[in-house]
MMTF fields as JSON, N, C-alpha, C and O atoms, coordinates in Angstrom:
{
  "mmtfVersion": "1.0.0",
  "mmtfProducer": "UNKNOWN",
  "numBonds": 207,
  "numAtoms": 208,
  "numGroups": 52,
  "numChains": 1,
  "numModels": 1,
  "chainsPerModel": [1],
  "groupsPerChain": [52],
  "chainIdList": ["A"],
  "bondAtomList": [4, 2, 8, 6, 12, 10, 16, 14, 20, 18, 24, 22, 28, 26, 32, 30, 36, 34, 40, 38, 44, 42, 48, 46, 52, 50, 56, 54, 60, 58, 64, 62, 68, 66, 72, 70, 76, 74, 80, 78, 84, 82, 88, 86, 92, 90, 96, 94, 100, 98, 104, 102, 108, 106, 112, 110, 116, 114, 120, 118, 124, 122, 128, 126, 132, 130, 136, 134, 140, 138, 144, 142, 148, 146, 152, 150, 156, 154, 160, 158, 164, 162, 168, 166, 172, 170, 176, 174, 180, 178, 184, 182, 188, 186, 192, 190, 196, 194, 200, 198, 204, 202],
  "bondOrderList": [1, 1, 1, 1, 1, 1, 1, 1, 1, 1, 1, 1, 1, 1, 1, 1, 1, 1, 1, 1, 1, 1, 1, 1, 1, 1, 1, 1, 1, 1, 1, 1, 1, 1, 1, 1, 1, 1, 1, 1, 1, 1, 1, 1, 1, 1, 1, 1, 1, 1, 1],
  "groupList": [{"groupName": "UNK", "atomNameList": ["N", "CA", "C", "O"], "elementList": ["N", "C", "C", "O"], "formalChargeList": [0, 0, 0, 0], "bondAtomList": [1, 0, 2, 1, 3, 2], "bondOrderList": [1, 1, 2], "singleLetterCode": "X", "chemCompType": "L-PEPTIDE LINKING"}],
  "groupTypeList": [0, 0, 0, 0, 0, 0, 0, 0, 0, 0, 0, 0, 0, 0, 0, 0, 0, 0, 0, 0, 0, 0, 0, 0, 0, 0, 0, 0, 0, 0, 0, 0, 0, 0, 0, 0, 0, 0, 0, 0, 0, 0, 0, 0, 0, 0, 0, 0, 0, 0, 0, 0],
  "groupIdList": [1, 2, 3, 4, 5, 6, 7, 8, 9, 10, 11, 12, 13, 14, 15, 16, 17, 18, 19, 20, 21, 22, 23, 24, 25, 26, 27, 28, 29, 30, 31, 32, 33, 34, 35, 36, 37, 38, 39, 40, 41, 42, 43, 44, 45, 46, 47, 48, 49, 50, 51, 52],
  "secStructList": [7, 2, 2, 2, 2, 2, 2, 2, 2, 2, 2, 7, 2, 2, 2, 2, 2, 2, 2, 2, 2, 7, 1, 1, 6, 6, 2, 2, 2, 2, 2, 2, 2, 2, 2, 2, 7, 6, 6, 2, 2, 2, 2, 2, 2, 2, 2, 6, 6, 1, 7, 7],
  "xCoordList": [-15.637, -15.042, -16.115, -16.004, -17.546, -18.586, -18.67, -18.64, -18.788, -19.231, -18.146, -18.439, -16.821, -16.037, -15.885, -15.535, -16.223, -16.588, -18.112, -18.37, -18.907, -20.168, -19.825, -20.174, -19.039, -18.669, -17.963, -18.246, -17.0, -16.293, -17.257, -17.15, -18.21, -19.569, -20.25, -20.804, -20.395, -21.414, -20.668, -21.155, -19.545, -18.193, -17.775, -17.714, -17.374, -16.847, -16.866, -16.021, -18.382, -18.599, -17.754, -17.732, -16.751, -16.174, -15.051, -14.652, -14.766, -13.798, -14.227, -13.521, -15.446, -16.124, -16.274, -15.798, -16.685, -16.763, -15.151, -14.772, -14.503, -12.982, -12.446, -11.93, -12.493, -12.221, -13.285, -12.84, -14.407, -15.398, -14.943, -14.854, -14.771, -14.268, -13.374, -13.089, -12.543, -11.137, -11.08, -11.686, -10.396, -10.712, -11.182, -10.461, -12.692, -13.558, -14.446, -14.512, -15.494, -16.214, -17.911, -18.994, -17.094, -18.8, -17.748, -18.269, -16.59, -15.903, -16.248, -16.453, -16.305, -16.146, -17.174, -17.359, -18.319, -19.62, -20.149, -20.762, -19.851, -19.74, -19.166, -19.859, -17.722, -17.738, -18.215, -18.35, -18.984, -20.005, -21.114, -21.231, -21.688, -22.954, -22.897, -23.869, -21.229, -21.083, -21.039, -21.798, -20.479, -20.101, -21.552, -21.733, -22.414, -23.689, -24.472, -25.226, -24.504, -25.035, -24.452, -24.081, -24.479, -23.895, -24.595, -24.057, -26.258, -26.719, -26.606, -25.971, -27.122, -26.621, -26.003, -26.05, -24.755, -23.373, -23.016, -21.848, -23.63, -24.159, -24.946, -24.527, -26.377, -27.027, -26.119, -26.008, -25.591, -24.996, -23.838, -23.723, -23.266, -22.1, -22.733, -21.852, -23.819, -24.133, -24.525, -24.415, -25.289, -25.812, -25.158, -25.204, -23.807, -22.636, -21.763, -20.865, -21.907, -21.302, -22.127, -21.563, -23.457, -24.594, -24.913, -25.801, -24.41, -25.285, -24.554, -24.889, -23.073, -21.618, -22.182, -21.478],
  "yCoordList": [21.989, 23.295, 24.336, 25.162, 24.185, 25.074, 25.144, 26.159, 23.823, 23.838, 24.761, 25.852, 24.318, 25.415, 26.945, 27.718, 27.137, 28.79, 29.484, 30.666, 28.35, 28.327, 28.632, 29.766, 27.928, 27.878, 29.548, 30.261, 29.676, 30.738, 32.257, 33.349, 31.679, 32.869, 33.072, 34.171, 32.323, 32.15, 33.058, 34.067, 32.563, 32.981, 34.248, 34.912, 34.572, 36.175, 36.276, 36.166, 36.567, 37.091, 37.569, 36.722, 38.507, 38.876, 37.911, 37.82, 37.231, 35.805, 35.059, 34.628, 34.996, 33.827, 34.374, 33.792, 35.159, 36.383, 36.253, 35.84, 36.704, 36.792, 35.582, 35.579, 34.351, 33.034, 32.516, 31.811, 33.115, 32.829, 33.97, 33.66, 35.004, 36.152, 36.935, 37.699, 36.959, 37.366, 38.521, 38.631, 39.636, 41.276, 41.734, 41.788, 42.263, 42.636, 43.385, 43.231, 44.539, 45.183, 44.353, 44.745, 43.021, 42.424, 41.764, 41.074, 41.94, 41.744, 43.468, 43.418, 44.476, 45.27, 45.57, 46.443, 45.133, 45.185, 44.303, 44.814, 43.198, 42.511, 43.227, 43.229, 43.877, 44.697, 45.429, 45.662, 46.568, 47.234, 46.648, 46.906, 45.84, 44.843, 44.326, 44.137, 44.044, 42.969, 44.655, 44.856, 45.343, 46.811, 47.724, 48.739, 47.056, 47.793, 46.973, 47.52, 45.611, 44.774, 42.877, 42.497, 42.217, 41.445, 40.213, 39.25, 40.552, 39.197, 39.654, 38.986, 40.651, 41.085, 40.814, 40.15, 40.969, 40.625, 38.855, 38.558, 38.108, 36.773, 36.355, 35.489, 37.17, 37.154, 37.119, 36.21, 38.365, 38.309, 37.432, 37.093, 37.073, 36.454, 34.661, 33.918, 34.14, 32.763, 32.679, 31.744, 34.223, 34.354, 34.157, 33.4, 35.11, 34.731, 33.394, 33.16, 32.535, 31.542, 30.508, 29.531, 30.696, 29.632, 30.6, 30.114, 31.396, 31.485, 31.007, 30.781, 30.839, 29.873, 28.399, 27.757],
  "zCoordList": [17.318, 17.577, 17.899, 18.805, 16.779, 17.732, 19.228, 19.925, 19.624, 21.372, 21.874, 22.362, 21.757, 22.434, 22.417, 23.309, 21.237, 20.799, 21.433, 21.66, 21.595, 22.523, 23.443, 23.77, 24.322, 25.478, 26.053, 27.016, 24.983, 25.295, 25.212, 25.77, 24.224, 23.753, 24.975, 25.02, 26.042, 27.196, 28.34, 28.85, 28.601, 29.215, 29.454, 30.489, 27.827, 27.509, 25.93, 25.042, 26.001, 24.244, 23.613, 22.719, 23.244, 22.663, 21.856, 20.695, 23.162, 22.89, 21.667, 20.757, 21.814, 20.92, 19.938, 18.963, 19.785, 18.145, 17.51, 16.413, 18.504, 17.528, 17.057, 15.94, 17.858, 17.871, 15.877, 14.972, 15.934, 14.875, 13.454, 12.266, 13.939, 12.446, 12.586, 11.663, 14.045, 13.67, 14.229, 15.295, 13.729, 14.313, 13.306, 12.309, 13.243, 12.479, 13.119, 14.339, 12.357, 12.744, 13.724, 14.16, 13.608, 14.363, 15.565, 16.441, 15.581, 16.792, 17.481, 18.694, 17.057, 17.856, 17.931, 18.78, 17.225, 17.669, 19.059, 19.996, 18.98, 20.108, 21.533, 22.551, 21.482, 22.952, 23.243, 24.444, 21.82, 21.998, 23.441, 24.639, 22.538, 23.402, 24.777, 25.509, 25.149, 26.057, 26.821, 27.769, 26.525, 27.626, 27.779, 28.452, 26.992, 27.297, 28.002, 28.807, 27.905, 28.715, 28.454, 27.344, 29.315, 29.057, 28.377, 27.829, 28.594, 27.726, 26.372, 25.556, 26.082, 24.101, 23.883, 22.848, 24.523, 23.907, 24.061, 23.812, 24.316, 24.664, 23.404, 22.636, 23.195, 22.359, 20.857, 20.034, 20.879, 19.487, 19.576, 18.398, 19.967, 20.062, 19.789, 19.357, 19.961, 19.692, 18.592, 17.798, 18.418, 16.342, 15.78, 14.811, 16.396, 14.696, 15.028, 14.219, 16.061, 15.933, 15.162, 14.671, 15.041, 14.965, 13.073, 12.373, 12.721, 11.477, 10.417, 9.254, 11.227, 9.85, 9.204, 8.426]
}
């Protein structure tokens, strides 16, 4: 189930964040990132799939 949340993290970060903790403040941190640039929001989005 990681790879696919990977996948979706690579894709459209935000996806992969919510798919990993739901609607939460590191989900909306994530569109933060992805709307400021899109590798951060890449970046953070593989951390919190990879630190579970």
């Amino acid at each position: 189930m990681d790879i696919i949340r990977i996948i979706f993290a690579v894709l459209l970060p935000p996806l992969g964040v919510f798919l990993q903790v739901g609607f939460s403040w590191t989900f909306i941190l994530n569109i933060a990132l992805t709307l400021l640039g899109y590798i951060p929001g890449i970046i953070h989005a593989i951390w919190v799939i990879a630190r579970k």
